[in-house]
N, CA, C and O of each residue as an XYZ file, in Angstrom:
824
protein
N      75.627    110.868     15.085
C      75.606    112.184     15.694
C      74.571    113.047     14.969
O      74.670    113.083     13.742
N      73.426    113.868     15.653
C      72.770    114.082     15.148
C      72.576    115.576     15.041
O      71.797    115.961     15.914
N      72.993    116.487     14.315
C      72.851    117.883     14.168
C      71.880    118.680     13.893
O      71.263    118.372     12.873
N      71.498    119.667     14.482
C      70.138    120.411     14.658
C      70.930    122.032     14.146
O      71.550    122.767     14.915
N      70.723    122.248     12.885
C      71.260    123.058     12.071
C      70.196    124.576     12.074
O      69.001    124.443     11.809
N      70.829    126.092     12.425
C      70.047    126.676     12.043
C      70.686    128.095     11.806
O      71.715    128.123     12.481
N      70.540    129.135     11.221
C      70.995    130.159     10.683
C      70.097    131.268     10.943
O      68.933    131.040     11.272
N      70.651    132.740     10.793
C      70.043    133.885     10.119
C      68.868    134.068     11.219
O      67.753    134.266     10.735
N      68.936    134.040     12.267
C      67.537    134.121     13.516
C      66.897    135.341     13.517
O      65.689    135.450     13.725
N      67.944    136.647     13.205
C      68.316    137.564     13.473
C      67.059    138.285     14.748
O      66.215    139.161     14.557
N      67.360    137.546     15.958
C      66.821    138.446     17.038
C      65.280    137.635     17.231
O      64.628    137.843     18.254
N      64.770    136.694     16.150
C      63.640    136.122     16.046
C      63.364    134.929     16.916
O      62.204    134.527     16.832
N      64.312    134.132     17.898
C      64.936    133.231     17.962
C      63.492    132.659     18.844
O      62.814    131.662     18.592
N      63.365    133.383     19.631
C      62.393    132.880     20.774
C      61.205    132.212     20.666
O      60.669    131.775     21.684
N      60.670    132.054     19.496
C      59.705    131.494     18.866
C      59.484    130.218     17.719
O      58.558    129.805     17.021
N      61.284    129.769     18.033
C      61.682    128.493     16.898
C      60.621    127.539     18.204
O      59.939    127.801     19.195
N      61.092    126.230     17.326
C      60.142    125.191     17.618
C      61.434    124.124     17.664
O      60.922    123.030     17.426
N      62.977    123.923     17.874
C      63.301    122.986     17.604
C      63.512    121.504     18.415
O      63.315    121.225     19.597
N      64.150    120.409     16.918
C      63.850    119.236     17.165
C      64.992    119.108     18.048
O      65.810    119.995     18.289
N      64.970    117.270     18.768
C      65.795    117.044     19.760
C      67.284    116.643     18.296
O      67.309    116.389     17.092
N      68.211    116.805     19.358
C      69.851    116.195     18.671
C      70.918    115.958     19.351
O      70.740    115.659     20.532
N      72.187    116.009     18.884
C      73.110    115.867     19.907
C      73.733    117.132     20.326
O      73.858    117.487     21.499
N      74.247    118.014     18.933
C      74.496    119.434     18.636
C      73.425    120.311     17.760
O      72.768    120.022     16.760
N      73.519    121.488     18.541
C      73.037    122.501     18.199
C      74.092    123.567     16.953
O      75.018    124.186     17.477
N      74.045    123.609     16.550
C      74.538    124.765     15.250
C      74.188    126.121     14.775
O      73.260    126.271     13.979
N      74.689    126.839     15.096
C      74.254    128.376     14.371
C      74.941    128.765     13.464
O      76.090    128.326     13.511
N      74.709    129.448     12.604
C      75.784    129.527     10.949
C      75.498    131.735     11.221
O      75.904    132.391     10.261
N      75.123    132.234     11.940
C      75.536    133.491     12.008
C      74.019    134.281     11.856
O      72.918    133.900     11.459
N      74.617    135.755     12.453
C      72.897    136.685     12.142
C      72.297    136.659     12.945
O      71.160    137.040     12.665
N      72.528    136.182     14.664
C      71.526    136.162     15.522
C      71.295    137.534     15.820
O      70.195    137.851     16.273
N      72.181    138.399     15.630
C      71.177    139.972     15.697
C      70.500    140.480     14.298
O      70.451    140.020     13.158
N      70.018    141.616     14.921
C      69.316    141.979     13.466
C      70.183    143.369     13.274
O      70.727    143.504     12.178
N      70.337    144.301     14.149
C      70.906    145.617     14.444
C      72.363    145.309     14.786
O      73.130    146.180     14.377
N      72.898    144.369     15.384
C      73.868    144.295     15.641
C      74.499    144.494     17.239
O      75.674    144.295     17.546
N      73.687    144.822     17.924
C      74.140    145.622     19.552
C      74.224    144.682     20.531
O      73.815    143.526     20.422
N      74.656    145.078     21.320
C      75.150    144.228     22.997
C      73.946    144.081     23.475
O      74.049    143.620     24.612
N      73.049    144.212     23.233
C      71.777    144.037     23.711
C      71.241    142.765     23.744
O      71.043    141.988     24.678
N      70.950    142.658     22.011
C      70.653    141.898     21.212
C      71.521    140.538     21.234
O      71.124    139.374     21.184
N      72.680    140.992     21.316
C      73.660    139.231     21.310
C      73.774    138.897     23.017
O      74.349    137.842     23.285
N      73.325    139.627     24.047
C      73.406    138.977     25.240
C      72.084    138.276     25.578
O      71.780    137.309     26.277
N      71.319    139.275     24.691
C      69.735    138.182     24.490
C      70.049    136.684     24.416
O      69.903    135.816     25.277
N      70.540    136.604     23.114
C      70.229    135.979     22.469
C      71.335    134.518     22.986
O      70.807    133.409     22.903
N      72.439    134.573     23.365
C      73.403    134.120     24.077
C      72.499    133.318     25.551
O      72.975    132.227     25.866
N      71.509    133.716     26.246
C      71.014    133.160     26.960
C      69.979    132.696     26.601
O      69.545    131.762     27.276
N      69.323    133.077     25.618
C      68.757    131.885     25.352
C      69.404    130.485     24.212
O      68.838    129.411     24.009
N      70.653    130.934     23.655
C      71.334    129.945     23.339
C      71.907    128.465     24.008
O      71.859    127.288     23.650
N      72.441    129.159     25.115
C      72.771    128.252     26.006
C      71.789    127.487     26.844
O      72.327    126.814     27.723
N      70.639    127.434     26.794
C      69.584    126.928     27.587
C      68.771    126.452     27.056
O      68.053    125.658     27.663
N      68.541    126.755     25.643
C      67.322    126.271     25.140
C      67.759    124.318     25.009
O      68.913    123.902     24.902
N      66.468    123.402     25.058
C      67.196    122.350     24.439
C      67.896    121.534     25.141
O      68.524    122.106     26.031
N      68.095    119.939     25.068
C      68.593    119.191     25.647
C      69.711    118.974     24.831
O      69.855    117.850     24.349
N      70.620    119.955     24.565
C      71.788    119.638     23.055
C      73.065    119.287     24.652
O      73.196    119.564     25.845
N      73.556    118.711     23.816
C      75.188    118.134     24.749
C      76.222    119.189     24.401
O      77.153    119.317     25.196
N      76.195    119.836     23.500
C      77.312    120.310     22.297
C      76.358    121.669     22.224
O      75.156    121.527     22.444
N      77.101    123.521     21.792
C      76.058    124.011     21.096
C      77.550    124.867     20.061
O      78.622    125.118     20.611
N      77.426    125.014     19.375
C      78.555    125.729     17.717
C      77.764    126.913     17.615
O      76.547    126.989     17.450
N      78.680    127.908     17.744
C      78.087    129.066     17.298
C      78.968    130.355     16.514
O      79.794    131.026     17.133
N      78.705    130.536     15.322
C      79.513    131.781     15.177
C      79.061    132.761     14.437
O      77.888    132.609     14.096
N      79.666    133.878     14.005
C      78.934    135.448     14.155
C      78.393    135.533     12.441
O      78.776    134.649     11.674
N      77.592    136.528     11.993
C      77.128    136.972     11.064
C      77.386    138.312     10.527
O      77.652    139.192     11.346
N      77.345    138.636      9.157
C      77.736    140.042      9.173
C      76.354    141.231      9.862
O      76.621    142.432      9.821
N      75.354    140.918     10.284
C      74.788    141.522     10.866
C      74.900    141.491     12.451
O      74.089    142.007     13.220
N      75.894    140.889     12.756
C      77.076    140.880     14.435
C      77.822    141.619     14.403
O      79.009    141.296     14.346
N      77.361    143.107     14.432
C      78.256    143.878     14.533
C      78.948    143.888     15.741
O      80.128    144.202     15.582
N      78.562    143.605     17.138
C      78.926    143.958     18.335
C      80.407    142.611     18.666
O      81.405    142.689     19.382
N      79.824    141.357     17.643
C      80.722    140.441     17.943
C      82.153    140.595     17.069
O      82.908    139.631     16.940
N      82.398    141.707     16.575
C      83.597    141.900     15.710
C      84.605    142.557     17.103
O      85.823    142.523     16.926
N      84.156    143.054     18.255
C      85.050    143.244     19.974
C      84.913    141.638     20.214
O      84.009    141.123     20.870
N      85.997    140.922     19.549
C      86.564    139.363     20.066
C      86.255    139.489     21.410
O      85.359    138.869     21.983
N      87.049    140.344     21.935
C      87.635    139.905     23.293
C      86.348    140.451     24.413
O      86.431    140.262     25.626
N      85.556    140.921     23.964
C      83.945    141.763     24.672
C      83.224    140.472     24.497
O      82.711    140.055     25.536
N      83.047    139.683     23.354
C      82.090    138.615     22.856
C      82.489    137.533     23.904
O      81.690    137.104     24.736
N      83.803    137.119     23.802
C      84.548    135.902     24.248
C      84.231    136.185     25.555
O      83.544    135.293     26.054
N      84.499    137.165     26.346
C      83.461    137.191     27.864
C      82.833    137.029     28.258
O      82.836    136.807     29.468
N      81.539    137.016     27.321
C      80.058    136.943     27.135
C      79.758    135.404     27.198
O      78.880    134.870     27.876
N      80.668    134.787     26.350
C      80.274    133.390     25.897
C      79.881    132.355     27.109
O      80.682    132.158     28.022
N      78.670    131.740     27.068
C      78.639    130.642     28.280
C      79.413    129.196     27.746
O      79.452    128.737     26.604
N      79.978    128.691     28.945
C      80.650    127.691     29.120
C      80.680    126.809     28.094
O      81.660    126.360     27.499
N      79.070    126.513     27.872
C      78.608    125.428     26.914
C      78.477    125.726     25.711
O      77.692    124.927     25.200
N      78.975    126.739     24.723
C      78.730    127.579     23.603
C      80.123    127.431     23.146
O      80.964    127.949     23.881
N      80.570    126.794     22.019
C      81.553    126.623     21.284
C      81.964    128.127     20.031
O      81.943    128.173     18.801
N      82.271    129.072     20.992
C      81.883    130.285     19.882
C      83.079    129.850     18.589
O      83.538    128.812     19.065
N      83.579    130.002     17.675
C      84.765    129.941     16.526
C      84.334    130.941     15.597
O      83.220    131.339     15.254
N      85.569    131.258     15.263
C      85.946    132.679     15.064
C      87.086    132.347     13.821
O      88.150    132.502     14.420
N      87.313    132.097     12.880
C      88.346    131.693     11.876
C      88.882    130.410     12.889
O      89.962    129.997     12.467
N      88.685    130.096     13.408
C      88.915    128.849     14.277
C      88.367    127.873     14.544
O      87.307    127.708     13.940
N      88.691    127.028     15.312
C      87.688    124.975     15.414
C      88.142    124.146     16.578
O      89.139    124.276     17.287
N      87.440    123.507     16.599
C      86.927    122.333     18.090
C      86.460    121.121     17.525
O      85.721    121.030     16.545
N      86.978    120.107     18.261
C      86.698    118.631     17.727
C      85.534    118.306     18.949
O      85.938    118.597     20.075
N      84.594    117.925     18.902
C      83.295    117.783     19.319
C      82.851    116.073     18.998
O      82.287    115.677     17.978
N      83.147    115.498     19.800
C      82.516    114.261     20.069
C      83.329    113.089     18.409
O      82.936    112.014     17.957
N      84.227    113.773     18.087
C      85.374    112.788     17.090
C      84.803    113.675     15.956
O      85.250    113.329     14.862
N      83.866    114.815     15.898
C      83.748    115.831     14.563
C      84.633    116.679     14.884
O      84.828    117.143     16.007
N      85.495    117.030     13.396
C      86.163    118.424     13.594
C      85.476    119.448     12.370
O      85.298    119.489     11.152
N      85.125    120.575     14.166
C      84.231    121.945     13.068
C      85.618    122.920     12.425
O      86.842    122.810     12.355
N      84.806    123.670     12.125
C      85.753    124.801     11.713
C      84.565    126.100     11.123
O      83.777    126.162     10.180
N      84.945    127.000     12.221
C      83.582    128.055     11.640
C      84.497    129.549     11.670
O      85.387    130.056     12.353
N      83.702    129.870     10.525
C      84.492    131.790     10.053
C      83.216    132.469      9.511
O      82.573    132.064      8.542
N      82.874    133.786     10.421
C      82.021    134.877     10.161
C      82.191    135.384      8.751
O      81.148    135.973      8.469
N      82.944    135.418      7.845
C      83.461    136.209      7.053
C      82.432    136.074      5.831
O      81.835    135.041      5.529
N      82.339    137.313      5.187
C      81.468    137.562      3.834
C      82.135    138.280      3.178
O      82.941    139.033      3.724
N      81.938    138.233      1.486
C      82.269    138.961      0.662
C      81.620    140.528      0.970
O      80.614    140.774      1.636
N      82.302    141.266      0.439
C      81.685    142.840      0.934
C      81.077    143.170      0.248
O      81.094    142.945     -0.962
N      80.022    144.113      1.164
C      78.831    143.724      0.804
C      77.980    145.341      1.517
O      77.014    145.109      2.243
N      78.285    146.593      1.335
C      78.045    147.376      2.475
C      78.198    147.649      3.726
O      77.305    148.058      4.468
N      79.775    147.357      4.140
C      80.214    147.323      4.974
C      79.707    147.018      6.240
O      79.675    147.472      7.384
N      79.197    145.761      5.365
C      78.734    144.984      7.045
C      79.659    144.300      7.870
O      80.838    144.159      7.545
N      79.160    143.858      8.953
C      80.738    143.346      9.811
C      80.703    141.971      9.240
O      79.896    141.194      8.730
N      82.129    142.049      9.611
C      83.129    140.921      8.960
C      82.892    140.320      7.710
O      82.644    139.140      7.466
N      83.050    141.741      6.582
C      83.312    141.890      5.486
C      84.280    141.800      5.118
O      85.172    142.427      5.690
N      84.566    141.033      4.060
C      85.972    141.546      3.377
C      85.898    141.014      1.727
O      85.217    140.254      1.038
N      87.461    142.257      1.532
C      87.727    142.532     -0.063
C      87.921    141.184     -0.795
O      88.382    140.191     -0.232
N      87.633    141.210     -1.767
C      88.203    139.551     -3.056
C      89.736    139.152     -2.501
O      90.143    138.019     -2.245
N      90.414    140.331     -2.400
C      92.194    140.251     -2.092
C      92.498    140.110     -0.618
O      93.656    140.200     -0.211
N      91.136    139.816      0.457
C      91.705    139.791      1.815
C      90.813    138.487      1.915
O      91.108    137.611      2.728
N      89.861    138.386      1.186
C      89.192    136.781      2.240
C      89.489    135.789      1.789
O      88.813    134.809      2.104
N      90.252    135.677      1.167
C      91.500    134.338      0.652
C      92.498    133.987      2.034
O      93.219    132.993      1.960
N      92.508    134.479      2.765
C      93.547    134.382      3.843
C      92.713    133.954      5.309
O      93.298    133.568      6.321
N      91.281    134.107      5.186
C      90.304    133.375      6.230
C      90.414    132.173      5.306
O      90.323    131.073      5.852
N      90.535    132.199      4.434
C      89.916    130.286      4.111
C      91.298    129.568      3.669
O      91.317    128.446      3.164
N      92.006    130.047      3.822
C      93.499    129.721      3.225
C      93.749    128.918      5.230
O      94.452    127.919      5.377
N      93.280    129.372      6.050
C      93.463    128.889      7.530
C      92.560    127.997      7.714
O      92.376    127.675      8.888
N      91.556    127.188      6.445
C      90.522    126.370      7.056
C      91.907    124.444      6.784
O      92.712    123.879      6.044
N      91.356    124.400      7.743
C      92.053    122.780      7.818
C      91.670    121.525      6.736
O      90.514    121.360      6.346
N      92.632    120.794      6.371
C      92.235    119.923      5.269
C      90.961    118.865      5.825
O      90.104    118.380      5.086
N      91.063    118.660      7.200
C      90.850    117.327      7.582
C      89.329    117.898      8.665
O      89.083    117.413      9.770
N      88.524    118.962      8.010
C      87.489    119.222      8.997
C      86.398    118.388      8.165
O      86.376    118.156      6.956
N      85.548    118.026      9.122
C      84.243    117.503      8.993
C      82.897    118.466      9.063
O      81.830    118.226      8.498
N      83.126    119.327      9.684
C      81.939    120.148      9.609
C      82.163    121.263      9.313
O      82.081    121.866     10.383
N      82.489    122.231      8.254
C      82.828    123.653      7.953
C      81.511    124.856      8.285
O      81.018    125.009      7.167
N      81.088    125.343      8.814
C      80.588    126.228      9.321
C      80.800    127.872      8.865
O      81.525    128.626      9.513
N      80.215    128.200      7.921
C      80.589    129.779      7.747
C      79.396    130.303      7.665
O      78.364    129.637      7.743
N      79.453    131.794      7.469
C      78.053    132.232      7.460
C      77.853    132.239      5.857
O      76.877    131.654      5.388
N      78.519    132.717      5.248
C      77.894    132.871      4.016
C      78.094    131.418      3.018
O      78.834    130.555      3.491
N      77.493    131.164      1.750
C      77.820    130.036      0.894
C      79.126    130.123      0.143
O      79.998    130.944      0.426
N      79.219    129.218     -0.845
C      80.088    129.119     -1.751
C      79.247    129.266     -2.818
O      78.091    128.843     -2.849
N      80.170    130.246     -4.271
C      79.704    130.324     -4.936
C      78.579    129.252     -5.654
O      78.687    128.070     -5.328
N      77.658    129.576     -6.482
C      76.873    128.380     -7.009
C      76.326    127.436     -6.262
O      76.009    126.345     -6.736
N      76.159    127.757     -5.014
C      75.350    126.552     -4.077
C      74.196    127.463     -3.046
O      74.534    128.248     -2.161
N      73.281    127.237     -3.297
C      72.247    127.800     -2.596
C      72.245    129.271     -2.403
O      71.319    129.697     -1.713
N      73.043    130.085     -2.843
C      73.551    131.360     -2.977
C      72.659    132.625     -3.332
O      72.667    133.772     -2.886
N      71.875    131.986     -4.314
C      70.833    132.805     -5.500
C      70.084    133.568     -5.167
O      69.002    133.113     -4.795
N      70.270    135.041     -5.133
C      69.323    135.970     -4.534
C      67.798    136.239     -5.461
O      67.725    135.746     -6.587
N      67.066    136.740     -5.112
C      65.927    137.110     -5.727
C      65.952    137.270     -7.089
O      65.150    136.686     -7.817
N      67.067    138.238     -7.623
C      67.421    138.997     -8.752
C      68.129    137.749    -10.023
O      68.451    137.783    -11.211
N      68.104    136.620     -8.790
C      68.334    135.373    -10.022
C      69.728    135.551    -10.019
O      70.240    134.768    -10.819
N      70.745    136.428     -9.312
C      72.157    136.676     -8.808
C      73.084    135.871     -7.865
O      73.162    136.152     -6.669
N      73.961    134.609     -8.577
C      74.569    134.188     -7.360
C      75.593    134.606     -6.929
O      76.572    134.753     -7.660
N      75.610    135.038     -4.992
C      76.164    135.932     -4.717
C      77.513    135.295     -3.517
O      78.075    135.958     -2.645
N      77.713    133.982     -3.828
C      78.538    133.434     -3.319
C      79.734    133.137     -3.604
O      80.162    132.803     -4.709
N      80.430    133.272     -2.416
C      81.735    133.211     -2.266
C      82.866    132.334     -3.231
O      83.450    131.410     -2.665
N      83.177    132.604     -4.643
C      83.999    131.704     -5.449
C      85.246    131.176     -4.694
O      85.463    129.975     -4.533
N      86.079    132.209     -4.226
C      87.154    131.645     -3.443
C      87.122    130.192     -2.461
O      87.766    129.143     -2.468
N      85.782    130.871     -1.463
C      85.427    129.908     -0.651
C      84.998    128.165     -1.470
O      85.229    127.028     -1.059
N      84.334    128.638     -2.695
C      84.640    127.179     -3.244
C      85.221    126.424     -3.543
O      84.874    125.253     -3.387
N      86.228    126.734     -4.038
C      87.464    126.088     -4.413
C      88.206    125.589     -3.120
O      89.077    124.745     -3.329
N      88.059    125.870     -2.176
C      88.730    125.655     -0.690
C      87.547    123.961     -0.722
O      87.911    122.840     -1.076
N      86.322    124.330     -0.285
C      85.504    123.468     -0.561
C      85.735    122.424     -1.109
O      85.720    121.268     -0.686
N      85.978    122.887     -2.176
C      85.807    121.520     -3.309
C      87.295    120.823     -3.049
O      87.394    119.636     -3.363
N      88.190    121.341     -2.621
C      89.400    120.694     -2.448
C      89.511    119.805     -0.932
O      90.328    118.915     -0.693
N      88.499    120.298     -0.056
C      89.198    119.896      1.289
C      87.993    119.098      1.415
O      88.338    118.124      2.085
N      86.532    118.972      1.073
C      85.461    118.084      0.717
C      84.881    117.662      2.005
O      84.755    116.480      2.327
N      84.504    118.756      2.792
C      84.141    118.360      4.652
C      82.454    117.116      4.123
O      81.660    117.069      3.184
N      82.663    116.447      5.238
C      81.229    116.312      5.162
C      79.722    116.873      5.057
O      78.658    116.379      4.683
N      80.099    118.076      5.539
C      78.964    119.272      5.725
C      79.375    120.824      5.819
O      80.285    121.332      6.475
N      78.651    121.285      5.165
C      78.808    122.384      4.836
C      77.551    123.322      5.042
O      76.551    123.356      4.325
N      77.771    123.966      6.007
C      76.518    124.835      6.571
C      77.096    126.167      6.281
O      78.236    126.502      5.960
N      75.698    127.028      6.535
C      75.573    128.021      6.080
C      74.406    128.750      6.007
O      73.344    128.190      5.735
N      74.502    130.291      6.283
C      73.031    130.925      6.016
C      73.110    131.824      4.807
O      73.233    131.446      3.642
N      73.008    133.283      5.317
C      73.379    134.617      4.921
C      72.433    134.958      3.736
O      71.885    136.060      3.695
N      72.254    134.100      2.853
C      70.818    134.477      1.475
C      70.076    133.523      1.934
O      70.115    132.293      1.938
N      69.215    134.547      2.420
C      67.612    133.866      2.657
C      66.725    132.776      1.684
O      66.004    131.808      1.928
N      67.021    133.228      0.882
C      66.111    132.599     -0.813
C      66.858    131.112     -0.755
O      66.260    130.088     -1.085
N      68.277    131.120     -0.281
C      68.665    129.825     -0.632
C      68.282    128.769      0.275
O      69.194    127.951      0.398
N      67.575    128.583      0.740
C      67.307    127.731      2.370
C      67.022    126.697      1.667
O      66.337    126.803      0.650
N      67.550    125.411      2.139
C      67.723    124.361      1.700
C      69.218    123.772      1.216
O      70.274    124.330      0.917
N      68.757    122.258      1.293
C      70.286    121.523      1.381
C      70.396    120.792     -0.019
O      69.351    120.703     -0.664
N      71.569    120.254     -0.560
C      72.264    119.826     -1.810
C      73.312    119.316     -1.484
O      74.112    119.754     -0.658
N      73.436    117.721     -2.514
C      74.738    117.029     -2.380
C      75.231    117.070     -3.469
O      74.732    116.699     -4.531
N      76.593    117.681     -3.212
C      77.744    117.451     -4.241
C      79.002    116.656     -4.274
O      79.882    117.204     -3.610
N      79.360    115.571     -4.816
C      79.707    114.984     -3.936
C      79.805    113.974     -2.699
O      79.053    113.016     -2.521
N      80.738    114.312     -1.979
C      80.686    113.444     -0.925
C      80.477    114.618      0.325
O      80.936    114.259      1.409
N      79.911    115.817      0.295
C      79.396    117.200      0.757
C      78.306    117.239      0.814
O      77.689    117.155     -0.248
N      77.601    117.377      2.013
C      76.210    117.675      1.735
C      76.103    119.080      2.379
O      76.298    119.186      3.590
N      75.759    120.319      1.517
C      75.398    121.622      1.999
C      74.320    122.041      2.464
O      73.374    121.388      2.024
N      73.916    123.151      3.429
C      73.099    123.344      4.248
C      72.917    124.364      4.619
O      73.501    124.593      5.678
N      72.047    125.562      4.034
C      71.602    126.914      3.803
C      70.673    126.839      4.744
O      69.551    126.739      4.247
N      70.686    126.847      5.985
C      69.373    127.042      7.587
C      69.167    128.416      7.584
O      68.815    128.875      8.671
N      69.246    128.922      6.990
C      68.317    130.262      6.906
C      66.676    130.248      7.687
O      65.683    129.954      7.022
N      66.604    130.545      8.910
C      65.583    130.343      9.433
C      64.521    131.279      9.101
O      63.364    131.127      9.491
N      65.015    132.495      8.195
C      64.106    133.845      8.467
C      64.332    133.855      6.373
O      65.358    133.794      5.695
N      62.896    133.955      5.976
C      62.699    133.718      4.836
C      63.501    135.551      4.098
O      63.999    136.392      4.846
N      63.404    135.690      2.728
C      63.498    137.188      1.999
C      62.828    138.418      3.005
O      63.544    139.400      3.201
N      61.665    138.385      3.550
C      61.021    139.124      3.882
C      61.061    139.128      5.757
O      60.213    139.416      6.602
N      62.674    138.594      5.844
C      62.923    138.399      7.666
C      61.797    137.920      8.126
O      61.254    138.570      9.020
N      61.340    137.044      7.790
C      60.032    136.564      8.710
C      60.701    135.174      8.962
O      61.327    134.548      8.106
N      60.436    134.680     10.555
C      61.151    133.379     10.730
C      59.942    131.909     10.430
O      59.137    131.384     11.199
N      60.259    131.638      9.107
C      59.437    130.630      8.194
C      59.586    129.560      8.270
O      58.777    128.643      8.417
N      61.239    129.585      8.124
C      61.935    128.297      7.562
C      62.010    126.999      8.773
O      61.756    127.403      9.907
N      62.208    126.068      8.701
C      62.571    124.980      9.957
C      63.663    124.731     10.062
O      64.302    124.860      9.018
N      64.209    124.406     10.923
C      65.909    123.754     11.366
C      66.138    122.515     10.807
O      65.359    121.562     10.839
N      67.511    122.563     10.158
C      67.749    121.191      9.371
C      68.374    120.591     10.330
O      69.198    121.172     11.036
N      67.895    118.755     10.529
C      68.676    118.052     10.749
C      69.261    117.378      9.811
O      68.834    117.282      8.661
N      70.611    116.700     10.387
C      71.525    116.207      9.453
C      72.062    115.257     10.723
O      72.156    115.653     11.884
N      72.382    113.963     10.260
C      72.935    112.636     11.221
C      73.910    112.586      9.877
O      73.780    112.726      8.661
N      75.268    112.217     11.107
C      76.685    112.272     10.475
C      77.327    111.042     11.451
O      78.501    110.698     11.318
């Protein structure tokens, strides 16, 4: 199964180049502003671009508009697997994808040290593809300032439940993949420090 991995577009999308696969993947950030504008854009060209069978998609803290569940979930085309602290078994993979970030300037779907223990406390032992927007602490995380700004909680979930893949955007600087393990992680950050869309889409065969 061959996965076409990509992150952090924010609104840039129309000008990727990607390769063929089976599934398509988004790890969050397809707006830049956040508005109904911007995610109905971007939603049609999600669903169309590409000969993908499968497409995974879920929100970023710069999705502000996708924090109205029930406004987004309307929106969604047929073929768009949106997950939301939630998961879908896709061709004998089980995903599991959650918007959620440490807070961070009250961007959407932020939360406190004492509340985002309870998004990952709902991730399943037995997923194969974990999907969030942001990293786990100490893995591709590392902002400019030489600061890693990832999720500790979320690691320990990680390191205990040991998916095959572990995607992810949200720090630009970290783009690029690492095996730990029997985990291979995957920072698709498509849009480099300076939002410029640089980076290429990772594939990954699972």
């Amino acid at each position: 199964m061959r996965l076409v991995c990509i992150s952090d577009t924010h609104g840039l999308h129309d000008g990727l180049v990607l390769p063929e696969g089976d599934i398509l993947v988004h790890a969050g950030d397809v707006c830049n502003h956040g508005s109904l504008v911007e995610a109905v854009r971007f939603l049609g060209w999600f669903e169309s671009v590409g000969d993908y069978q499968h497409r995974v998609l879920i929100a970023g803290n710069h999705d502000r508009v996708f924090e109205d569940d029930a406004l987004i979930r309307g929106l969604i085309p047929e073929n768009i697997h949106y997950l939301n602290d939630s998961g879908v078994t896709v061709d004998g993979l089980h995903f599991w994808g959650s918007p959620v970030t440490p807070f961070f300037c009250n961007w959407a779907f932020n939360r406190h040290e004492d509340e985002i223990g309870r998004h990952w406390a709902m991730i399943p032992d037995d997923v194969d593809v974990l999907v969030t927007h942001g990293p786990a602490q100490g893995i591709l995380d590392r902002i400019l300032e030489e600061e890693e700004v990832g999720c500790p909680q979320l690691l320990r979930v990680v390191e205990r439940i040991q998916p095959q893949l572990h995607l992810f955007g949200h720090i630009h600087e970290g783009y690029g993949t690492e095996i730990h393990g029997p985990t291979r992680f995957v920072n698709a950050s498509i849009c480099t420090a300076d939002y410029e869309p640089m980076n290429l889409p990772v594939v990954i065969d699972l």
